[in-house]
N, C-alpha and C positions, 0 to 999 in steps of 0.2 A: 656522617661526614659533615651534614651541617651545623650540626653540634660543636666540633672541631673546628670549622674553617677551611678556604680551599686553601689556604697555605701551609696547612700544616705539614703535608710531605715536604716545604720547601724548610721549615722549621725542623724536623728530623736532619735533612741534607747538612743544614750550617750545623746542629749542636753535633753531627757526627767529626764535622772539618776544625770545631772549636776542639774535639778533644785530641785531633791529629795535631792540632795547632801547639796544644799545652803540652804534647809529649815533646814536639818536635824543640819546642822552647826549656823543658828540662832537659833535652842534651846537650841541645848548646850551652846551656847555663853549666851544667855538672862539666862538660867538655873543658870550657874554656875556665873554670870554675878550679879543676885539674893544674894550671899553667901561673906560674907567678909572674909576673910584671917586673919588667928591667928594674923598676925601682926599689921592689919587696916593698912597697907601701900596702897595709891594709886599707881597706875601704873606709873604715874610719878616719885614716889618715889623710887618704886622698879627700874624702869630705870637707873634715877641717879646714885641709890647705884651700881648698876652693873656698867655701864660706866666710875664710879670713880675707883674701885675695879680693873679696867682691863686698869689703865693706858689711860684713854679717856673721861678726865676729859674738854676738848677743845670742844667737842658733846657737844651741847644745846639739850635739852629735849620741844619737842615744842608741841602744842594743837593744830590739825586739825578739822575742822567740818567733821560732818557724822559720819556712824556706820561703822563701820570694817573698815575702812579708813587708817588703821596703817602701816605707813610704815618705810624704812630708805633709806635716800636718801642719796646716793653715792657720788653724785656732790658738793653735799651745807653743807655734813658733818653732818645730822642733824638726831634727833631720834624724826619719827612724829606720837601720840598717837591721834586718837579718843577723844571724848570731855568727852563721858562716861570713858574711860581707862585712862583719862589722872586724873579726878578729884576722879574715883571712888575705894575705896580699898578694892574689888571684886577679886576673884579667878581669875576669867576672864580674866580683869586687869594686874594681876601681872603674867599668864601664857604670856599675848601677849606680853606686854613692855618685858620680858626677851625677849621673838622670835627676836623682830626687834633689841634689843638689840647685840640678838647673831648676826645677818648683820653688827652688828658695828664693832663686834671683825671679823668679815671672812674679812672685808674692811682693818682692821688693818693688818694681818697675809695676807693680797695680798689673800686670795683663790682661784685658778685659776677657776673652775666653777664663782663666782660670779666674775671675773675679764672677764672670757669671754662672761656672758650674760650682763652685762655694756658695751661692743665694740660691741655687738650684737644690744640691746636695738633702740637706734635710728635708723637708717639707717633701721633693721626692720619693723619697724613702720610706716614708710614711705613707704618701699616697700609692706605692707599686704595691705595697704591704695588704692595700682593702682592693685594690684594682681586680684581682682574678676572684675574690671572691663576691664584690659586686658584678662583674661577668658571667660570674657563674647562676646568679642569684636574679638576674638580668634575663638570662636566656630560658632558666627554670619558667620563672614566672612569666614571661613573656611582655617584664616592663622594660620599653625602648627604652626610656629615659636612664634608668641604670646599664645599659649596654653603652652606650654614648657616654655614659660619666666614661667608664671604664677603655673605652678609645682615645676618650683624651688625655686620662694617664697613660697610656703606652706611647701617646703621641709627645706626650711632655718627656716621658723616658727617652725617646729617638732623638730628641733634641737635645739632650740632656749628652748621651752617648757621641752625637755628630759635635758636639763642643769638646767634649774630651780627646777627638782625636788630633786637634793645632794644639792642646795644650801637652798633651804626651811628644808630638813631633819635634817640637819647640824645644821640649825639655833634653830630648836625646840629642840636638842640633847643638843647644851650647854644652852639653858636655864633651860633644867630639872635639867641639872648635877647642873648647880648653885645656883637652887631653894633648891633642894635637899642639896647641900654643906653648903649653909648657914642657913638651918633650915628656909627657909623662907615658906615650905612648911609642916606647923605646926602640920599636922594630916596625917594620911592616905585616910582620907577624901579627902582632900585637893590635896594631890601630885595624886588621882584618876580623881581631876577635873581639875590641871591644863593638867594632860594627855588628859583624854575626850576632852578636847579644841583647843590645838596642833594638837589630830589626826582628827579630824572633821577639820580643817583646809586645813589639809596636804592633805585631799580625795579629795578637790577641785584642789588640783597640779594635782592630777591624772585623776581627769574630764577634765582638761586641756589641757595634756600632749594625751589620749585618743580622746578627739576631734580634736585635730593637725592630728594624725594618722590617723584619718580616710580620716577625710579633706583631706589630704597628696595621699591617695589610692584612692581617689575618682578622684582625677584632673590629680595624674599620670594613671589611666585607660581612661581619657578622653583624655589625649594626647598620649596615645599608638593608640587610637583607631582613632584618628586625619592622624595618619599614615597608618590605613591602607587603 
């Protein structure tokens, strides 16, 4: 057990709640995913119309494979929808194209949250990539100094995780208000499921953000205990 960490039961607990989380988020996605939008606008479309509307008429609106696969990529300017969101005019659809949407307008207005998790982003990446194997190679040999490297990348990952959550909130916040603003959310129906989809989304920033933390507690108890 101290090979593991005391928290690693609490690490079990979250990744069992992270995969309750992703089920619970592909049915409200397929659910509402099911249901077309007053307007029959595809997610494509709805992008667009947002991107042009907000001065970022330069965004190409582009087709990715895979499910949930939506994103906005920072570097290459671009608004990337799902094969299903990109073609389908689905509640679904026109709740997520506004989300990533709204990453185009936080990109625009500089937002420092998503300006610091972009300087963050790489160099992360690469360091969670040597972090469990310096941990592991740390606790083998029993050199502190690589257990402590290795806690402060998990620690850089928790901060990294705790930025992405205003910057995902944010993002679902002006896609409601715009959904909302331009009547593109045609029922009360409607403006319940582009919500139900946003915050089923947003639970998994917080399955996220919760398993950093624990992660985080679990490798600084192993490197406290390194010391003594």
């Amino acid at each position: 057990m101290e090979f593991l960490g005391p928290y690693t039961p609490l690490i079990l607990i979250i990744f069992v709640a992270s995969m309750l989380i992703q089920g619970h988020l592909s049915r409200v996605y397929r659910t509402w995913g099911q249901i077309r939008n007053a307007h029959n606008l595809t997610g494509a479309q709805v992008a667009r119309m947002m991107l042009d509307e907000n001065g970022l008429r330069h965004i190409p609106v582009q087709m990715v494979r895979g499910q949930l696969t939506d994103h906005y990529d920072p570097l290459r300017k671009t608004v990337n929808l799902s094969e299903g969101n990109f073609n389908v005019p689905s509640v679904s659809a026109m709740a997520v194209a506004a989300h990533e949407v709204g990453h185009a307008i936080q990109d625009k207005v500089r937002m420092p949250a998503l300006v610091l998790r972009g300087r963050m982003a790489v160099p992360l990446s690469l360091g969670m990539n040597l972090a469990p194997l310096l941990l592991l190679v740390g606790i083998v040999t029993q050199v502190t100094g690589l257990i402590w490297v290795g806690a402060a990348l998990f620690g850089a990952a928790l901060l990294f995780h705790l930025v992405t959550l205003p910057v995902e909130f944010d993002a679902s916040r002006r896609a409601l208000i715009y959904l909302n603003r331009r009547g593109l959310n045609g029922s009360a129906e409607e403006q319940h499921g582009a919500r139900a989809v946003l915050n089923a989304a947003a639970l998994t920033y917080v399955a996220g953000f919760a398993m950093a933390m624990a992660q985080f507690l679990n490798v600084l108890a192993l490197a406290r205990h390194s010391d003594d």
